[in-house]
C-alpha positions as CSV (number, residue, x, y, z in Angstrom):
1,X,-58.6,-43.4,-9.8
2,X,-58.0,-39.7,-11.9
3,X,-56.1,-38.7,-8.5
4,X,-53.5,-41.9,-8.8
5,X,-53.5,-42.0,-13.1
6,X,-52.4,-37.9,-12.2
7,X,-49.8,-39.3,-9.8
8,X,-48.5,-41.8,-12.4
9,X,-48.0,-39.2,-15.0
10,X,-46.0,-36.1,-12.5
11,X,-43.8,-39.3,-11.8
12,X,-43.3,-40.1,-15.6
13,X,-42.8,-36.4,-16.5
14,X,-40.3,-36.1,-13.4
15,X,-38.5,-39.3,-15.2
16,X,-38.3,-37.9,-18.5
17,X,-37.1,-34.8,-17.3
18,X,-34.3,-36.4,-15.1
19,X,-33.4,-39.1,-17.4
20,X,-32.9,-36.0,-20.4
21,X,-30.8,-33.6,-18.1
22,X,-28.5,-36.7,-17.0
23,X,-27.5,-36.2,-20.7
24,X,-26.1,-33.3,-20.0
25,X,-24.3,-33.5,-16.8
26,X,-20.2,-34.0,-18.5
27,X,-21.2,-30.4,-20.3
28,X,-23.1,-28.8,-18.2
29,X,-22.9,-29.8,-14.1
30,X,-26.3,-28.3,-12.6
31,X,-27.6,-30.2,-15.0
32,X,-30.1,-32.2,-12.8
33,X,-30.5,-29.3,-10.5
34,X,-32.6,-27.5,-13.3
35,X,-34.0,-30.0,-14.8
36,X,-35.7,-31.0,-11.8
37,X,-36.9,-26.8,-10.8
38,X,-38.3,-27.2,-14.8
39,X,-40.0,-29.8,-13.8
40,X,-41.1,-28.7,-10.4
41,X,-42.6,-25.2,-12.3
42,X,-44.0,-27.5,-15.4
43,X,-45.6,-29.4,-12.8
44,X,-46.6,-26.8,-10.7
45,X,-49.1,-25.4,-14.0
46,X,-50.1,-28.8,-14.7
47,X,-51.7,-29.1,-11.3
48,X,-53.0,-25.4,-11.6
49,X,-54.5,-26.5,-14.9
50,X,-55.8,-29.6,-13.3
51,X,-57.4,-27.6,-10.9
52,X,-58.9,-24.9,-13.0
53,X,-60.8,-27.6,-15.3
54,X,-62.0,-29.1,-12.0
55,X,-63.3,-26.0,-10.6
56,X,-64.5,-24.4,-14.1
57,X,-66.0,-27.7,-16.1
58,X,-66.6,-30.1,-13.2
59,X,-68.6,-27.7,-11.0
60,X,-66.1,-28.3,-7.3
61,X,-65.5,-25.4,-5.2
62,X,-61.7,-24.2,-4.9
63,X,-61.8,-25.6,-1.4
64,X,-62.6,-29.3,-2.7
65,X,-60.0,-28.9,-5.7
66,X,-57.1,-27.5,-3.5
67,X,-56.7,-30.1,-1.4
68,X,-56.1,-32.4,-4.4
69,X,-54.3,-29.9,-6.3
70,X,-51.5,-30.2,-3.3
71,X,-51.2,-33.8,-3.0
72,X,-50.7,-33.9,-6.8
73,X,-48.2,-31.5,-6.7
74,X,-46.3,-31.9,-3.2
75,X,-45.7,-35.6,-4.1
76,X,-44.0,-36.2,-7.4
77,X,-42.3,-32.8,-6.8
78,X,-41.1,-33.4,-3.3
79,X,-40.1,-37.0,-4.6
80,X,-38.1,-34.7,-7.9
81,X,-36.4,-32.9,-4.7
82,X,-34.8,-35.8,-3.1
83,X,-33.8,-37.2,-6.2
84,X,-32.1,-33.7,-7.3
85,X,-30.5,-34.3,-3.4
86,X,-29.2,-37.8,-3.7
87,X,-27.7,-37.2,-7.0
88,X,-26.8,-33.8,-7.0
C-alpha cells in the first residue's frame, strides 16, 4: 500500500511540474524539457530519502530497500520521459 501511495505522489509531483513549465513554453521553448530533468533529479532524492528512512528507521537491508527504491523511481520518471518525448 506505501509502495502504490509513493507511486501516486512521483505522478502528482511529475504533474505539477509539467503542468507549471507548460506556462512557460511561448517564453522560454525547452521549457518542458527541464521541467521534466527537475523533476527527474527532485525525484531521484525523494526515492533516496525514501530509502535512507527505510534502511535507517525501519531496520531493511539496502538489498530489500533498493529493489523498491527503483520501481519508485524508474516508473513515474520513465513515464516524465515519454511525456517530455510526446510533447517536446
Amino acid at each position: 500500500m506505501r509502495t502504490l501511495v509513493i507511486l501516486a505522489a512521483g505522478f502528482l509531483l511529475f504533474s505539477g511540474f509539467f503542468l507549471y513549465s507548460r506556462l512557460f513554453t511561448n517564453y522560454f521553448p525547452g521549457a518542458v524539457t527541464a521541467g521534466t530533468y527537475a523533476f527527474v533529479a527532485v525525484w531521484l532524492a525523494a526515492t533516496a530519502f525514501n530509502m535512507w528512512v527505510g534502511v535507517s528507521q525501519a531496520g531493511y537491508s539496502v538489498r530489500e530497500e533498493l529493489p523498491i527504491m527503483l520501481l519508485l523511481f524508474a516508473v513515474p520518471a520513465a513515464a516524465a520521459l515519454l511525456v517530455r518525448w510526446k510533447f517536446s
